[in-house]
C-alpha positions in Angstrom: -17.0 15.4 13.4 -14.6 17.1 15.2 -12.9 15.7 18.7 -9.8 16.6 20.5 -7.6 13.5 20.6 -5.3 14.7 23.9 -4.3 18.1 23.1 -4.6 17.7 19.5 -8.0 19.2 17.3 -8.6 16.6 14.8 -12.0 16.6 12.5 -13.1 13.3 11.0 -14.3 13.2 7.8 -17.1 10.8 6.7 -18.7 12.1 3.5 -17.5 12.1 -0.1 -18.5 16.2 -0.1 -16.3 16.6 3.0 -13.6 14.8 1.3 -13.7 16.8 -1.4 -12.9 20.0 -0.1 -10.1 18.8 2.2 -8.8 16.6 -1.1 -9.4 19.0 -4.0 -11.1 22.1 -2.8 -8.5 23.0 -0.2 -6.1 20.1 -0.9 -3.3 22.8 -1.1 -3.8 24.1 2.2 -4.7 20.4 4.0 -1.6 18.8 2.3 0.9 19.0 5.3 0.8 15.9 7.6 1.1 16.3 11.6 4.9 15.7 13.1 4.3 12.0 14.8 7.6 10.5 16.2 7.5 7.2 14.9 7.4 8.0 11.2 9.8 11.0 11.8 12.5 8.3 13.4 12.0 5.5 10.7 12.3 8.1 7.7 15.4 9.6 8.7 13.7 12.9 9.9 11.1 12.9 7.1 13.1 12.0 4.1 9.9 10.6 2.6 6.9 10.9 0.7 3.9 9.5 3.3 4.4 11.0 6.3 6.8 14.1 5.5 5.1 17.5 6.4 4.1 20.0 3.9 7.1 21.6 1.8 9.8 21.6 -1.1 11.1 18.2 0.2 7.6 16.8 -0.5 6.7 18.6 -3.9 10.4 17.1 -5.1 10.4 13.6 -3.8 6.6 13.1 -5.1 8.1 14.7 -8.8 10.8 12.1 -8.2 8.6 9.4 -7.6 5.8 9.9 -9.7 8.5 11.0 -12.7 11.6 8.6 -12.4 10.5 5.6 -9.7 7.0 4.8 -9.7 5.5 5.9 -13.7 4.2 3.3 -15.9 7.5 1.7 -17.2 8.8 1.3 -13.6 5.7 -0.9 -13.5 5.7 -2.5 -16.3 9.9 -3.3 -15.7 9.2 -5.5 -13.4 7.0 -8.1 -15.0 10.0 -10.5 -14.5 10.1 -10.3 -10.6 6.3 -10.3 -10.3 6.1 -13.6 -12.7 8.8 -15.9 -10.7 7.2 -14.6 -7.3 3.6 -15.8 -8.5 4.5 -18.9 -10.1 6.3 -19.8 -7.2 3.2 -19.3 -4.9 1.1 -21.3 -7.4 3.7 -24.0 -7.0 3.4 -23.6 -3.1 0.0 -23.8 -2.8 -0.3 -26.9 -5.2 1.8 -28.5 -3.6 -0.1 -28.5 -0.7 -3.1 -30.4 -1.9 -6.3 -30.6 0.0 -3.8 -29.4 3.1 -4.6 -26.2 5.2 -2.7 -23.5 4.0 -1.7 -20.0 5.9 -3.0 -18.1 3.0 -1.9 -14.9 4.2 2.1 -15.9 5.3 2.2 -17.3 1.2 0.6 -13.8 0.2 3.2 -11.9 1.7 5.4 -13.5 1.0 4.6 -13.2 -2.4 3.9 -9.6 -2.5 7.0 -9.2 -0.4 9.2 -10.6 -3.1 7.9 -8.7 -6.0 8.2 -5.5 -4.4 11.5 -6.4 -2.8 13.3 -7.4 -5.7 11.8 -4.4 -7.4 12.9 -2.0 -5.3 16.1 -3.4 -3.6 17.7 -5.5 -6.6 19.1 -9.0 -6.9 20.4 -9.1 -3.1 16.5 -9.2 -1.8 16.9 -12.7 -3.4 18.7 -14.1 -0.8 16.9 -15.6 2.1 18.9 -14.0 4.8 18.0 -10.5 3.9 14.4 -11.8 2.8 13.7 -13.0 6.3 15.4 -10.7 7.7 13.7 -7.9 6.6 10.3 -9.4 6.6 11.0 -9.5 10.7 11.8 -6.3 10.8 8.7 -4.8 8.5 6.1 -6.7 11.0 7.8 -5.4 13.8 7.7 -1.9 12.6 4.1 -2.0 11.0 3.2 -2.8 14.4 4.9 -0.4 16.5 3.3 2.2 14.0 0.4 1.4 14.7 0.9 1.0 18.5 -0.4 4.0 21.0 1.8 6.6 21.3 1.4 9.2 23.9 3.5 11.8 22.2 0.8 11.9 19.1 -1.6 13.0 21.0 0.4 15.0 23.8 3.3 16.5 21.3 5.2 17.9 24.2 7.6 16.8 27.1 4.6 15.0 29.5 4.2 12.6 26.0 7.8 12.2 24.9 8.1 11.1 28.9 5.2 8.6 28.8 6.7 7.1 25.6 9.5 7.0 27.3 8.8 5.5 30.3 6.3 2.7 28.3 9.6 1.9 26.5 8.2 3.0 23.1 11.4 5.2 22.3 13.2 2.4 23.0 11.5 -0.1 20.8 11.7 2.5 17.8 15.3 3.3 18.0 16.1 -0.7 17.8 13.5 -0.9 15.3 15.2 2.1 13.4 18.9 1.1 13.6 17.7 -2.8 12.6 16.2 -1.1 9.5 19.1 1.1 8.8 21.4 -1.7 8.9 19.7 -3.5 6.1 19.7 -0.4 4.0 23.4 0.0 4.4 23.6 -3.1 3.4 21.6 -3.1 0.5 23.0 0.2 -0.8 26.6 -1.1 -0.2 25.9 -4.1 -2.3 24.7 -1.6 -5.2 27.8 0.2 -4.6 30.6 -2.3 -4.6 32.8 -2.2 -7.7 33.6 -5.3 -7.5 30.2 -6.6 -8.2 28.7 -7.2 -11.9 26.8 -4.4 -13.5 23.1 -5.2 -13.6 22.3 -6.1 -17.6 20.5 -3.1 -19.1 17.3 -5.1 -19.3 17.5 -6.3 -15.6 14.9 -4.5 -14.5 14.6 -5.3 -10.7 18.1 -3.8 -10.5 17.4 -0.7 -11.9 15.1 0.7 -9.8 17.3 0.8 -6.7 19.9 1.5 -8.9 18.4 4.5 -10.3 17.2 5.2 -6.0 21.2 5.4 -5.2 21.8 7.6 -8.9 19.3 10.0 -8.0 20.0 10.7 -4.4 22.1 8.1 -3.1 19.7 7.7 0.1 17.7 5.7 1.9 14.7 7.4 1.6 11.9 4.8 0.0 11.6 2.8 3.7 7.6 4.0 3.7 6.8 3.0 0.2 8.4 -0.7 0.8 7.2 -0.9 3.7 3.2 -0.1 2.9 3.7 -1.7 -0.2 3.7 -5.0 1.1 1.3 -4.9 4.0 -1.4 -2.8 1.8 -1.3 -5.3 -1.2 -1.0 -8.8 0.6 -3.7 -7.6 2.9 -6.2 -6.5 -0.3 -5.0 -10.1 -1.8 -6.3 -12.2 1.3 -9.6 -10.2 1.5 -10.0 -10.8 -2.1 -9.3 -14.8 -1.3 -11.7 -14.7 1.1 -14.5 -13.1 -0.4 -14.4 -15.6 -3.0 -14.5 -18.3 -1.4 -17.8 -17.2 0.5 -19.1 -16.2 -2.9 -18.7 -19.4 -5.6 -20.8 -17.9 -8.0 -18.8 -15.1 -8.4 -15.7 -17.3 -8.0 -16.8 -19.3 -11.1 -17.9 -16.3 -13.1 -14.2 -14.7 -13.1 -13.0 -18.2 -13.5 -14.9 -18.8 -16.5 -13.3 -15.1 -17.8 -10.4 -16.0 -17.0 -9.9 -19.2 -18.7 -11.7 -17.9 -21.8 -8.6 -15.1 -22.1 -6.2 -17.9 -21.0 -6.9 -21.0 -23.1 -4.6 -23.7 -23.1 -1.9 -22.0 -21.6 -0.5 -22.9 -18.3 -1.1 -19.1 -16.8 -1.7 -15.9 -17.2 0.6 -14.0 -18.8 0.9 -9.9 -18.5 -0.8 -8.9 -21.7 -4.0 -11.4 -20.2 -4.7 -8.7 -17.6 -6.2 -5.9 -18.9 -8.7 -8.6 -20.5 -9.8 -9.5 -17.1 -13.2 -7.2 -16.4 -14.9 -9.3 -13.6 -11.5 -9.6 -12.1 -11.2 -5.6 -12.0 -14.0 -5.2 -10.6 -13.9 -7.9 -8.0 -10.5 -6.4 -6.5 -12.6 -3.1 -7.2 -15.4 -4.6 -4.7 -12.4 -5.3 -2.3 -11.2 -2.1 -2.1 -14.6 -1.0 -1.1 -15.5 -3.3 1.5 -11.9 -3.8 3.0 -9.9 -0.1 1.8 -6.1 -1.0 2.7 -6.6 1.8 5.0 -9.7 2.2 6.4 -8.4 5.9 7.8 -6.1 7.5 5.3 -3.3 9.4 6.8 -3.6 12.4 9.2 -3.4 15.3 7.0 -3.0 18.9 8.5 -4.2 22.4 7.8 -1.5 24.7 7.4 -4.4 27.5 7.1 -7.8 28.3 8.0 -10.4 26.5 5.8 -14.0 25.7 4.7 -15.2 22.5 5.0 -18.8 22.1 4.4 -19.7 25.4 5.8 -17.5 24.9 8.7 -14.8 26.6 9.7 -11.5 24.7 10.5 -8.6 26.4 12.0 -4.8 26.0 10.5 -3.1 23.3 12.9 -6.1 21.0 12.8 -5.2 17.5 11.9 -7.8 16.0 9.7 -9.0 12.0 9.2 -10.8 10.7 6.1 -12.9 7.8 7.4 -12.6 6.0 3.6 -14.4 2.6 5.4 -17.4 5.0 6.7 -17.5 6.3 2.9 -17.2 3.1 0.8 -19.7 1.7 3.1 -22.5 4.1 3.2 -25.9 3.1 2.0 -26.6 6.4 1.2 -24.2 6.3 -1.8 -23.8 2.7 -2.4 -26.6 0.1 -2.5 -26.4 -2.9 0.1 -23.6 -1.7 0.9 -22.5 -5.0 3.1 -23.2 -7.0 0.5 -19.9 -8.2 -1.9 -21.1 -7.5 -5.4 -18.9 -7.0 -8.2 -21.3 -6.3 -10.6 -22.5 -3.0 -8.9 -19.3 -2.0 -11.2 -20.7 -3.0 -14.4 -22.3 0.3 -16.2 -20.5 2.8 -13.4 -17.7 4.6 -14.1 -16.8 4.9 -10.5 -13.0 4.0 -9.6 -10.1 4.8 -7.4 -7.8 6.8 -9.3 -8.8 9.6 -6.9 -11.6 11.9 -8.9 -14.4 9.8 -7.2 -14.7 10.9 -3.6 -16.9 7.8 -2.9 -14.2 5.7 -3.2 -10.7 6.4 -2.7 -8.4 3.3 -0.9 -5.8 5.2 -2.4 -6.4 8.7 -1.1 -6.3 11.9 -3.8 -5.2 15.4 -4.4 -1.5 15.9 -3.7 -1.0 13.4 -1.2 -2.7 10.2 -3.3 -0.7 6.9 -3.4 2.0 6.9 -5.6 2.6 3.0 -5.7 -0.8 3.0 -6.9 -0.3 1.6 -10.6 2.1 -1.1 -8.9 0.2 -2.0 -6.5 -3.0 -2.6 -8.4 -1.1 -4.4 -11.1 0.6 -7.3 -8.4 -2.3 -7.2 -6.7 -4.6 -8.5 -10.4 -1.5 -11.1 -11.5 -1.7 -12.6 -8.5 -5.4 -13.3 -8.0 -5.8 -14.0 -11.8 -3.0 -16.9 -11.5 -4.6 -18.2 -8.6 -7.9 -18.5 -9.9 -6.7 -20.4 -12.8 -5.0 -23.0 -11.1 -7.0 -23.8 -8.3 -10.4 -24.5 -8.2 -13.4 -23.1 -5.7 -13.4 -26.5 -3.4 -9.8 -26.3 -3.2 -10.1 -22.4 -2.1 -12.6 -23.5 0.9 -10.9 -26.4 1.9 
């Protein structure tokens, strides 16, 4: 479908064939993303991986990612942050009894302290910075996603209307907020004076290795769409359940079968879990973290589907419209787990029906770490609580 959002041509894509040729098919020349002011402010001129437009600064930081930051062993390195952050929420929410609970301010704050710690090192422990910076990350998910005349009027008539709505304003005290924080976070890493992290400390190394590597601030996106993305897929998850206590008790019943005796789950229990995997799989489907991936941008003419699209043309992958259609997926309203029993389908990105996560060159890279907070923290719930407690 193709509209023209202000001054801007944008196509909309809503088929897993479409996706294809803008994601692997022509994923070279759609890999650029469209200059937007917000994300060019709060990542330092594009010093990112997300929203940073096509070219050498993008092919090195995704190496650098993908390579040094984000592989496996990143992942698996921080078990220790991701088990004190879980077994303090299962403490939480016990606490509270039969009690309403916020679900959702306990879930990210959960997911907030595993990735924090992670990425930002012992400091993130603190409450001040925790706080802090959790003030700061709503504030700034929500200018994102905020109107912004200058997206879809990229001249001086939109820069003036943003101006005038006090959106420029709001993001430069959003922006110098965040970069304060990083300052202080990468002066704590750098102080002399400080204790070396142990070799096996873990959830210092990462943003140790960050200031090693380029001694910049330039993983702001990734924290910050870590958190929303995985607390967000957590509460949906919560909530399907709870409307579905059949399915609830199934993964229970798996869970406690791996678990025994043992007070919780532990990190080699996970990959045991199948009806767990494929009830966050069934999440993803229904409730994609992003229910339109990022903008991409042609940087040349393509072919999409026998039609032409000229270079400059900022492109939208509707991924809810595709995990949704029941041309491809039966009842497709419908939360059912099981329709991933004998399919091979998943979200690594080579199955265009289903891709939360994106694909091609520009696919999550927080993807393994993500998806593994994301099954320790349902499985521990599950284990601990029971399917009354979950609806009251």
């Amino acid at each position: 479908m193709l509209l023209r959002l202000g001054s801007v041509p944008t196509v909309v894509v809503s088929s897993p064939e479409a996706a294809r040729d803008v994601m692997r098919t022509h994923d070279v020349h759609c890999f650029s993303r469209p200059a937007m002011p917000g994300p060019r402010r709060l990542t330092y001129e594009y010093k990112d991986v997300a929203f940073a437009p096509y070219g050498d600064h993008v092919r090195e930081m995704r190496k650098l990612f993908i390579l040094e930051l984000l592989i496996m062993r990143r992942v698996q390195a921080a078990w220790a942050s991701r088990e004190a952050q879980v077994d303090k929420l299962v403490e939480n929410l016990t606490r509270a009894g039969p009690n309403p609970v916020a679900l959702n301010d306990h879930i990210v704050s959960t997911v907030d302290g595993i990735i924090g710690t992670v990425v930002f090192g012992e400091i993130y422990g603190t409450e001040h910075f925790k706080m802090q910076f959790l003030s700061m990350l709503n504030e700034a998910m929500d200018m994102l996603g905020s109107f912004s005349a200058e997206d879809f009027f990229p001249n001086t008539a939109g820069r003036l209307i943003d101006w005038l709505t006090g959106l420029v304003a709001r993001r430069d005290r959003i922006f110098k907020r965040l970069d304060a924080f990083f300052d202080a976070v990468i002066d704590q890493h750098l102080n002399p004076t400080l204790n070396k992290p142990d070799e096996g400390n873990c959830r210092s190394d990462l943003v140790q290795a960050m200031i090693e590597l380029w001694k910049d601030k330039e993983s702001a996106d990734t924290f910050v769409c870590g958190i929303n993305t995985s607390a967000v897929t957590v509460v949906w998850a919560m909530s399907e359940m709870i409307q579905h206590p059949r399915v609830l008790k199934r993964v229970q019943d798996e869970i406690r079968a791996v678990v025994g005796g043992k007070q919780r789950v532990s990190r080699d229990d996970v990959s045991k879990f199948k009806r767990l995997k494929m009830v966050v799989k069934e999440t993803f489907r229904m409730h994609p973290p992003l229910t339109l991936l990022l903008p991409r941008e042609t940087i040349q003419q393509v072919n999409i589907t026998g039609y032409d699209v000229p270079a400059n043309t900022r492109i939208i992958v509707n991924a809810w419209a595709i995990s949704g259609d029941p041309h491809i997926w039966k009842d497709p309203e419908e939360f059912n787990p099981e329709r991933f029993v004998r399919s091979n389908t998943d979200f690594n990105g080579t199955h265009f029906e289903f891709m939360p996560f994106g694909s091609g060159r520009r696919i999550c890279p927080g993807m393994a770490m993500a998806v593994t907070n994301m099954e320790f923290t349902l499985a521990n719930r599950y284990t601990v609580l029971t399917g009354n407690y979950l609806m009251g």
